[in-house]
C-alpha positions as CSV (number, residue, x, y, z in Angstrom):
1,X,-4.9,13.3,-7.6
2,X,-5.8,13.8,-11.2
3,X,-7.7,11.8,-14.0
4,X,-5.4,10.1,-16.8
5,X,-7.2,12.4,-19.3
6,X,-5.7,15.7,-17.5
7,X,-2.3,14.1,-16.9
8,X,-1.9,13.0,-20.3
9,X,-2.5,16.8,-21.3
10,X,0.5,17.7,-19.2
11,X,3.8,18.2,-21.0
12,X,6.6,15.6,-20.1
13,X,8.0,18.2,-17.6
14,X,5.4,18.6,-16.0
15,X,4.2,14.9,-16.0
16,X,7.5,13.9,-14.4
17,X,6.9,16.9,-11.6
18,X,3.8,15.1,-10.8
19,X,5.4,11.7,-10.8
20,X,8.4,12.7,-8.5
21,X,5.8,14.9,-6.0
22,X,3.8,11.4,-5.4
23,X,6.6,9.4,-4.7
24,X,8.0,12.1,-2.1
25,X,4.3,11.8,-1.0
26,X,4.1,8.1,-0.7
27,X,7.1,7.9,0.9
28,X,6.6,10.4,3.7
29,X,2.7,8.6,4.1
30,X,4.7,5.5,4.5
31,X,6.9,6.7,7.1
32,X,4.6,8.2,9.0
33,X,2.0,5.8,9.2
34,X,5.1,3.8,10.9
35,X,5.2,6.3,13.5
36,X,1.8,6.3,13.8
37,X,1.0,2.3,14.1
38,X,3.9,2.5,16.6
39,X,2.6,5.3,18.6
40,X,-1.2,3.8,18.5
41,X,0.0,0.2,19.7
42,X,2.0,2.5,22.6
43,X,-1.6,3.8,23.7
44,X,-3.5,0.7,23.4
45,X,-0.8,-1.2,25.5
46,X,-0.7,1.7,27.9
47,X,-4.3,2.6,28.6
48,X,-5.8,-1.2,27.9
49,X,-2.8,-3.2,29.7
50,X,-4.8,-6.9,29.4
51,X,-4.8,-6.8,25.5
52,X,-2.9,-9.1,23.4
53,X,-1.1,-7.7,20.8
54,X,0.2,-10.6,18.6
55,X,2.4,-10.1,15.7
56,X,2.6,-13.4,12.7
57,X,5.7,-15.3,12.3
58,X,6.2,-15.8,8.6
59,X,5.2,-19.4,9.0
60,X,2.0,-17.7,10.4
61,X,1.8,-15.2,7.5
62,X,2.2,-18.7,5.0
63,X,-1.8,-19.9,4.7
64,X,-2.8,-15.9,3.8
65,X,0.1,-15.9,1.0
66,X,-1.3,-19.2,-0.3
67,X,-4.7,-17.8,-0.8
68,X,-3.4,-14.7,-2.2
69,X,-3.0,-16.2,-5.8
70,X,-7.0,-17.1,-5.4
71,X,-7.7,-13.4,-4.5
72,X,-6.1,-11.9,-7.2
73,X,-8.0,-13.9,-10.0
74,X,-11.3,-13.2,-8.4
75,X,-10.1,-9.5,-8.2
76,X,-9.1,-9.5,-11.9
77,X,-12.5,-11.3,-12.7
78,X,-14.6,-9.0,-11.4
79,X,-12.2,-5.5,-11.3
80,X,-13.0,-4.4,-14.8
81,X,-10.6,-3.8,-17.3
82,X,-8.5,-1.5,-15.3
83,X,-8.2,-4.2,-12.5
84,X,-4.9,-5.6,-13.8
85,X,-3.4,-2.4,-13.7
86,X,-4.6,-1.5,-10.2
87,X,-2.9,-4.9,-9.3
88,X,0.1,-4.6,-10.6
89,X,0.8,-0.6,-8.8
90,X,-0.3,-2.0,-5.8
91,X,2.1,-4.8,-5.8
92,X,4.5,-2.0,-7.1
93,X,3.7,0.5,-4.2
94,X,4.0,-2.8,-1.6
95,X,7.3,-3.4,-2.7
96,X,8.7,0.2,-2.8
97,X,7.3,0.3,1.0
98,X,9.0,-3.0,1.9
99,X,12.5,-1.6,0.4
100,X,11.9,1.7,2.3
């Protein structure tokens, strides 16, 4: 992690070895926190056998997507100037994780 000031100070070569080391980063965190939601759900079932683990349908998932258009403008109201930016890499980083 670095500040934009000391990044833009890097020379393109080096920029672009930053770049390419977070996305090798983001993908292994990705993949393992698979492994680890997996292997945390495996010891909840195990040791706590009467809790319900329910996973959405998409029709389930439906009402949160709605509202999501609602959270974003409140977000972007009261983010700062940056907040738009922020948005748009997380929706960027959500749909690299999707595509694995």
């Amino acid at each position: 992690m670095a500040n934009q000031e000391f990044f833009e100070g890097l020379s393109p070569e080096d920029q672009q070895v930053v770049r390419d080391a977070a996305k090798t980063a983001f993908d292994h965190i990705i993949e393992y926190q698979q492994g680890l939601t997996e292997a945390s759900l495996e010891k909840i079932t195990a040791d706590r056998p009467e809790v319900t683990v329910t996973t959405l349908t998409e029709e389930q998932r439906a009402p949160f997507r709605d509202t999501a258009a609602q959270v974003e403008e409140t977000f972007l109201e009261i983010g700062g100037p940056r907040a738009q930016e922020v948005l748009d890499q997380m929706k960027a980083d959500l749909s690299a994780a999707a595509q694995g």
